[in-house]
N, C-alpha and C positions, 0 to 999 in steps of 0.2 A: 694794636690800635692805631687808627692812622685819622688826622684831622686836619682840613685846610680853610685857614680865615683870609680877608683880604681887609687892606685898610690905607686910605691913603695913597694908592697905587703898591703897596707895598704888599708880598704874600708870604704868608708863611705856612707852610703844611711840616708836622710833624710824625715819623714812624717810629711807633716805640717799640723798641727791645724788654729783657728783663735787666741788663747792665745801661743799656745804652738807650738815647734817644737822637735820632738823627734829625736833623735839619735842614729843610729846601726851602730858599728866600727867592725872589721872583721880584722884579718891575718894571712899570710902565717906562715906554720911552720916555717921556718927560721925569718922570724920576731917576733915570738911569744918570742925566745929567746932572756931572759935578757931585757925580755920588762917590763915597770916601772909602765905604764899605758898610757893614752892619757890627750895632750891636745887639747883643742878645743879654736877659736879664730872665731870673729864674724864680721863680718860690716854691717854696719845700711845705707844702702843708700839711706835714703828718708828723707820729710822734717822733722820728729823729729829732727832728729840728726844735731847737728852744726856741726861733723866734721865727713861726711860721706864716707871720704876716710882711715878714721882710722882703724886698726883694734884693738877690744877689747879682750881679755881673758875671756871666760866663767869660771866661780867660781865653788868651789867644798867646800864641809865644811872640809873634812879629808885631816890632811897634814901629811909628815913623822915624827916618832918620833924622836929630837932631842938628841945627843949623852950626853948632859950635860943640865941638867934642870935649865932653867933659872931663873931669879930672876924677882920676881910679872908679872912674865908668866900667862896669862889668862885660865883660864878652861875649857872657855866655848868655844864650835865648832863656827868659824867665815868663811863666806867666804871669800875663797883665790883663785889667777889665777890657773889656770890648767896648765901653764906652770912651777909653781912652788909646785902645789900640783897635778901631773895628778888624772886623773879618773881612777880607777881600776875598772872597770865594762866593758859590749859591746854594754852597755844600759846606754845613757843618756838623759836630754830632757832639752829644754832652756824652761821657762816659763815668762822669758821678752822682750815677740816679743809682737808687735802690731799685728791688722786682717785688711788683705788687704798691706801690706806692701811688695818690696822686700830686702833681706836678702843675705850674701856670708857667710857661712862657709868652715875653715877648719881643718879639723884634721891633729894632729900631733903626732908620736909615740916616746913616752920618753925613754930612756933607759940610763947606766950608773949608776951613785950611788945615792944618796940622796944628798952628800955634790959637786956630778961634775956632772950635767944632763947634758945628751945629747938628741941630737933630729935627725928624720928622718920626711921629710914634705911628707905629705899625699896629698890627692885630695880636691880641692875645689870645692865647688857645690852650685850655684845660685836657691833660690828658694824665690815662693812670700806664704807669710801664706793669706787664705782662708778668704773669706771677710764676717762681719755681719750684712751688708746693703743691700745685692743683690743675686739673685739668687733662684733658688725653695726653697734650704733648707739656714736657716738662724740662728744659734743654739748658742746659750750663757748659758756659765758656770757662777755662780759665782766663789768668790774667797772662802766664808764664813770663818767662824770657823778654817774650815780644816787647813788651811794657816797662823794659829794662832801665830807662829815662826817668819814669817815675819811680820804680823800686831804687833806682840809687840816691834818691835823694830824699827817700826814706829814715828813721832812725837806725833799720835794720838794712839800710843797703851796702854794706859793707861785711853784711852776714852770709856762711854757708848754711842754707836753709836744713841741707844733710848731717850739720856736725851739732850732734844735742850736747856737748856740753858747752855752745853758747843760747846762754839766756836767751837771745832774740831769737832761738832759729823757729819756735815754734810762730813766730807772729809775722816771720817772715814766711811759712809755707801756707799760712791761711791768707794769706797780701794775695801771693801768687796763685794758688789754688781756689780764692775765688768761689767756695764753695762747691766743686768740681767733687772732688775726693768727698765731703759729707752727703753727695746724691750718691755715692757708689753707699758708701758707706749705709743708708736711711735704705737703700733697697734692700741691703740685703739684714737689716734688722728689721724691716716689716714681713719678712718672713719670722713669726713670731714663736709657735708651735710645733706639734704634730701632725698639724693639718695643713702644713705647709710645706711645698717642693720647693730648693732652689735649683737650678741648672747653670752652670760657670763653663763658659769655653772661652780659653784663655794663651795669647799668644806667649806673653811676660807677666809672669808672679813674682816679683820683688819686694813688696810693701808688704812687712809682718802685720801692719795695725789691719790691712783688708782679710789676711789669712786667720788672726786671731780671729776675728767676729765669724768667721765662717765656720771656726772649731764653733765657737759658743753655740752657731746655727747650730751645729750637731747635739750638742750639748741638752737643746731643747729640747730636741728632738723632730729636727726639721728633717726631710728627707732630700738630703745633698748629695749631688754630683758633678763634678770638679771636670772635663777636658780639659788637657793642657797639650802645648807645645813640648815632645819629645824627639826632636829628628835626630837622629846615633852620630857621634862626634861632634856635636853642637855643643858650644858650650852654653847659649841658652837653655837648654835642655838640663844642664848641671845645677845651674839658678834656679829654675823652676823646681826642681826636685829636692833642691836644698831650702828653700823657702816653703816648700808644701808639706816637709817632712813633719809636723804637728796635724797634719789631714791624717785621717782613719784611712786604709789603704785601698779598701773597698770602697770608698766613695771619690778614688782618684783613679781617671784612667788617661794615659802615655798618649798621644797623639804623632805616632812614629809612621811619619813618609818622608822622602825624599824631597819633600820640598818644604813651604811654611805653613804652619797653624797657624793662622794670621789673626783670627777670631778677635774680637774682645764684648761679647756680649754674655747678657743673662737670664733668665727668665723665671718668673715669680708665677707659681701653681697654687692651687688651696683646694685642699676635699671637699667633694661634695659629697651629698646623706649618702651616696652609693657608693662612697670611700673612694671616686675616681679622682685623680689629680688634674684638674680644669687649668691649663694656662691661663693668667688675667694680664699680666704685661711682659713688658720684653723691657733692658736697657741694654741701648747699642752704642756707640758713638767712636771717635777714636782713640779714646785713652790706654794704655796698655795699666797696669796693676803695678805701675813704679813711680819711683821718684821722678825721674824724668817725666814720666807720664801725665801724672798727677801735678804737679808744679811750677817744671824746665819747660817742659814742651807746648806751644799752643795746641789745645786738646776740646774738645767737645765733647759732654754724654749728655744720652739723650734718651729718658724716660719715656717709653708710650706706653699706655692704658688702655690697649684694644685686642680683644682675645680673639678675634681672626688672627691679624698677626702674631699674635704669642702663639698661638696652635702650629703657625708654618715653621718658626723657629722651632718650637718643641717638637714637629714631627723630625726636623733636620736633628736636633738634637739625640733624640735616641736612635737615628743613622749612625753619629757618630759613636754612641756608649759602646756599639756592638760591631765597628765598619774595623775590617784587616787591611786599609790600608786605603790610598788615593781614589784606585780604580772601582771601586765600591759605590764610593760617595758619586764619583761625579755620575755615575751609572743611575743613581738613584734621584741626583740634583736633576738629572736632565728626564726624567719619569715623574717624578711627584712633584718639583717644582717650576711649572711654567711661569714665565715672566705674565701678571696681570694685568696687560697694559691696560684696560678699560677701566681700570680700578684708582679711588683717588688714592690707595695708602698699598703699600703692597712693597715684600722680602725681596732680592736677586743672593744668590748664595752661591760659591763657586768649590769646586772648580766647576768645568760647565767644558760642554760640548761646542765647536763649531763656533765662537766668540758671539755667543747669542744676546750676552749682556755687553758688550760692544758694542754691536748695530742699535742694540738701544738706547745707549747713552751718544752715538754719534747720530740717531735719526731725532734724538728730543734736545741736541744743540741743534743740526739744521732745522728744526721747526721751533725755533725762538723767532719769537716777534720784536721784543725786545732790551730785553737785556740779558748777558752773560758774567757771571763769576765764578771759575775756577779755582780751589785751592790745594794742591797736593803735593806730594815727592817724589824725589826721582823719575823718571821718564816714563810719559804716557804709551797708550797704542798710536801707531800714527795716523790711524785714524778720527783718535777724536784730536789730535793737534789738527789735523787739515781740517777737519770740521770746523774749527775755532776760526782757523785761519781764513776760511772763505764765505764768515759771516758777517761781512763789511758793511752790512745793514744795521745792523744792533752797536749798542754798548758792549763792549769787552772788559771785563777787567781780572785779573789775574793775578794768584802770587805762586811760587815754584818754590822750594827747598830743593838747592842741590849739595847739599852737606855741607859745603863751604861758602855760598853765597846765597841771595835771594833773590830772586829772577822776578819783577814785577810786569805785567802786561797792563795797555792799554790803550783802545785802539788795535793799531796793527803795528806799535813801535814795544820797547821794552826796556827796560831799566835793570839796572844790577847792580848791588850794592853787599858788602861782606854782613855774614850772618853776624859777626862778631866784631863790635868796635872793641879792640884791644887799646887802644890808644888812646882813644877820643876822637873826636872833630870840635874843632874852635865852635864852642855852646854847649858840649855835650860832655855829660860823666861821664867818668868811666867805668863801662856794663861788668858785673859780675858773669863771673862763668862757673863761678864755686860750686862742685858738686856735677858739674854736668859731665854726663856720661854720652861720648860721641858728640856730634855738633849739629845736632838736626834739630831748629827750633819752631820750625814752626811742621807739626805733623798732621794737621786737617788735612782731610779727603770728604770736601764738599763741595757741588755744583749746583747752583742759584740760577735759575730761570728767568726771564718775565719779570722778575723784583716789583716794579712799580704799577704792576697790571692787579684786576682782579683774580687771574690764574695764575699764580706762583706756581714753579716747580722745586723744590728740595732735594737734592742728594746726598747723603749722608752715611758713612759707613768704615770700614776697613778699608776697602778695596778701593785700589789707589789710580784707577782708570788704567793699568797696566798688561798687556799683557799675558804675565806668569799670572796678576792675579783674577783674572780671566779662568784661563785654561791649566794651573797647575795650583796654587795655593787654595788655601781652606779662607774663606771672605765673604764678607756681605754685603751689602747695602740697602736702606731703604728710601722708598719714591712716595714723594708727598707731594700732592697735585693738589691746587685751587685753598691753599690754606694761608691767609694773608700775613696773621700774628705768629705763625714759624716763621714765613721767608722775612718777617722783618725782625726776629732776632736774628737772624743766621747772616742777614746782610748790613745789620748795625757791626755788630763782630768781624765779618769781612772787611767792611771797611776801616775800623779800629787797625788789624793789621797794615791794610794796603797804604794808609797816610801816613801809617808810622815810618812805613820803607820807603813811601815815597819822599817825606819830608827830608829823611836821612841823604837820600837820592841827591835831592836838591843842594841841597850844603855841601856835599861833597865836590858836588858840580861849581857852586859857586867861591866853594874854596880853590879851588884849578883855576880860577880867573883872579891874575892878580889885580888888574882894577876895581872886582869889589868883593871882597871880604866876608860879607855877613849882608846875611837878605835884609832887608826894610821893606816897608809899607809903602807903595806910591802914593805920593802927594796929591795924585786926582784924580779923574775918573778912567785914565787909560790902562787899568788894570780890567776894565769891564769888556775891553774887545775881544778877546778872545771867546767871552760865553756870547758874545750875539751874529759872529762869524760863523760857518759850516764846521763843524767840527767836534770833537767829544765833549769838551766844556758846554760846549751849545746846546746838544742833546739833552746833555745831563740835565742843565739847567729847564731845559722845556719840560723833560719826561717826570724829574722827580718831583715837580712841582705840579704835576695834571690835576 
């Protein structure tokens, strides 16, 4: 849902997510003047809240510097109301809304001094955030790692979310998981009977509570079959086999090539009176079936409810039940699976012939109008980096996992900052890493189009723009064209990561400066030139508020 009021010279347009609601504030020259920043104030009008006529203050971490340094004053960045620390940006986002709920915000523009604020009331604008129970698409973030700021100053932030015999760990993996793991989970206990197929293709099987319900599917008498990842000397291959050892052996079949099963999707069948098995949905997204997966790692799954696309997955799928090996598949990927581009929802599945899903994701960056966000791991094709690179028309923005660091884009400059504060930075807890297997936190593989246009494009999948996973790996992805309520979760969540690395970014930056220590608020309105100069601020500022 997306809504823009104006009031005062002041605007506010809001994109809701199912987690998150982002924010674009906007004004007139004459308001711009001696403007302090904004505050923003919330209401919760549904049954969470006890008192839904309230209005609350959204929080900011940065407040003004004070004139006289006070005594056993705190260092560290705390949230504080926005009426008393506004927001100096044109870009904000709430990430404590519920999905499916309605919401009143409004903004209000500060001005005045630091020690006498004044205020000018903006517009208010009723909106409900995006539901993850209903509807064709059905998409959950977690919270993971990323979020690590907020989980340590939790009750449980000092808990290993993996070690059950502490009390907190189970309230620590639903903080993190974010309801992630209960959509795997709710997919595949709607498979309820005998009249019901599941299909699992699966890179990592770790998590016994996913493989128990999948016995129980059996149990019903669901008609299950299990792909997984077996390549010979792999030690994932030994995980997945010793985790799947409670599967019936005829409903598990080895996924033995020379390269990666990379897979992590599923597909939900139901008979019909002619006893045929009808695909009705598919869940893709990039969670592997682990702890990591599920809670460590920033992760996305993503439920669709449209049996064109279930059908293309299940035709791939029984390729794979019966394929001896790479050369099969991609034989058959590049016969039965053309890329649909005319089409608004439509599979790429790989491996693939002649880097045919390549050109297509480097010809739908060069035909962005306006805006771009990448997020993946380890190294693309270089084609679609130069694609990125010679889009100096649009918004760019970008986050990379390279196992040890996080590589932020934006614009055409970039940022990099350690995947793991071990230490702290003056403001900052100190991040747990308890449990985590390897150092990869953030493992989205999606690309955002157009964002603030009527034509969003979505990419979504396994396939990591790479390459191997091009022309040698088992991967997918799907292409969701002109659908506004995806690309505005998938870009609230985008951003949720990109501010978090960027914010971190900063502080480190201004930690290396020893003249000033720790960021503050400007005292006036020269915090506002940069969004009314040429430049990303500026865009921003125009596009997200159209």
């Amino acid at each position: 849902m997306r809504a823009k009021k104006t009031k005062n010279g002041i605007s506010l347009k809001l994109y809701t997510g199912t987690t998150s609601v982002l924010m674009s504030f906007n004004v007139t020259d004459a308001r711009r003047k001696g403007l302090l920043g904004f505050a923003v104030r919330r209401k919760d009008k549904h049954r969470r809240n006890k008192h839904p006529d309230e209005w609350r203050w959204i929080k900011a971490m940065l407040r003004f510097k004070p004139k006289k340094k006070r005594k056993n004053a705190s260092k560290k960045y705390r949230p504080t109301d926005t009426n008393i620390a506004p927001i100096q940006k044109f870009r904000w986002s709430d990430y404590a809304v519920y999905a499916n709920l309605p919401y009143s915000y409004q903004v209000i523009a500060v001005y005045g001094t630091p020690d006498n604020l004044e205020y000018v009331m903006g517009p208010t604008i009723k909106i409900k955030t995006e539901s993850l129970r209903s509807g064709k698409h059905q998409v959950v973030f977690n919270r993971a790692v990323a979020a690590s700021q907020a989980y340590a100053r939790k009750p449980f932030g000092k808990t290993n979310p993996d070690d059950e015999s502490d009390p907190l760990h189970q309230d620590a993996r639903d903080w993190l998981t974010r309801g992630l793991r209960q959509k795997i989970e709710k997919f595949i206990k709607s498979a309820k009977d005998d009249t019901y197929a599941l299909d699992v293709a699966i890179y990592e099987m770790e998590y016994d509570g996913i493989v128990d319900l999948l016995k129980k599917a059996h149990e019903k008498g669901v008609k299950l079959n299990i792909v997984y990842h077996a390549r010979k000397k792999d030690p994932q291959t030994a995980d997945n086999e010793k985790h799947l050892k409670p599967i019936v052996k005829k409903e598990k079949t080895p996924r033995v090539t020379s390269a990666i099963f990379h897979q992590k999707f599923m597909i939900l069948s139901k008979k019909n009176a002619k006893g045929q098995y009808i695909p009705k949905s598919v869940l893709t997204g990039t969670a592997n079936f682990t702890p990591n997966g599920l809670w460590r790692q920033a992760n996305v799954v993503h439920v669709i409810r449209d049996k064109k696309l279930a059908k293309e997955y299940s035709i791939l799928f029984a390729q794979l039940l019966q394929s001896k090996g790479r050369g099969d598949t991609k034989k058959h990927i590049n016969k039965n699976h053309p890329l649909m581009v005319d089409k608004d929802l439509f599979p790429s599945f790989s491996p693939r012939s002649k880097f045919v899903d390549i050109d297509l994701l480097e010809t739908t960056i060069r035909q962005a109008q306006s805006e771009l966000f990448l997020c993946s791991t380890f190294r693309m094709h270089p084609r679609i980096t130069q694609a990125i690179k010679d889009k100096t028309d649009i918004i760019r923005y970008g986050l990379q996992n390279n196992r040890t660091s996080i590589t932020g884009i934006h614009r055409n400059k970039s940022f990099t900052v350690p995947a793991i504060l071990k230490n702290g930075l003056e403001g900052f807890l100190k991040e747990s890493t308890k449990g985590q297997k390897g150092n990869i936190l953030i493992h989205l593989k999606t690309l955002i189009l157009d964002f603030t246009t009527e034509n969003p494009t979505v990419i979504v999948g396994s396939h990591n723009f790479s390459k191997p996973a091009s022309s040698t790996n088992d991967e997918n992805f799907v292409v969701i064209k002109g659908n506004t309520s995806v690309a505005d979760i998938y870009f609230g969540e985008m951003m949720r990561l990109y501010d978090h690395y960027r914010f971190r970014f900063n502080v480190r930056s201004k930690k290396k400066n020893k003249k000033r220590k720790k960021l503050y608020l400007k005292p006036d309105d020269s915090w506002t030139n940069p969004y009314f100069k040429p430049g990303l601020k500026s865009e921003e500022r125009v596009k997200l508020n159209r």
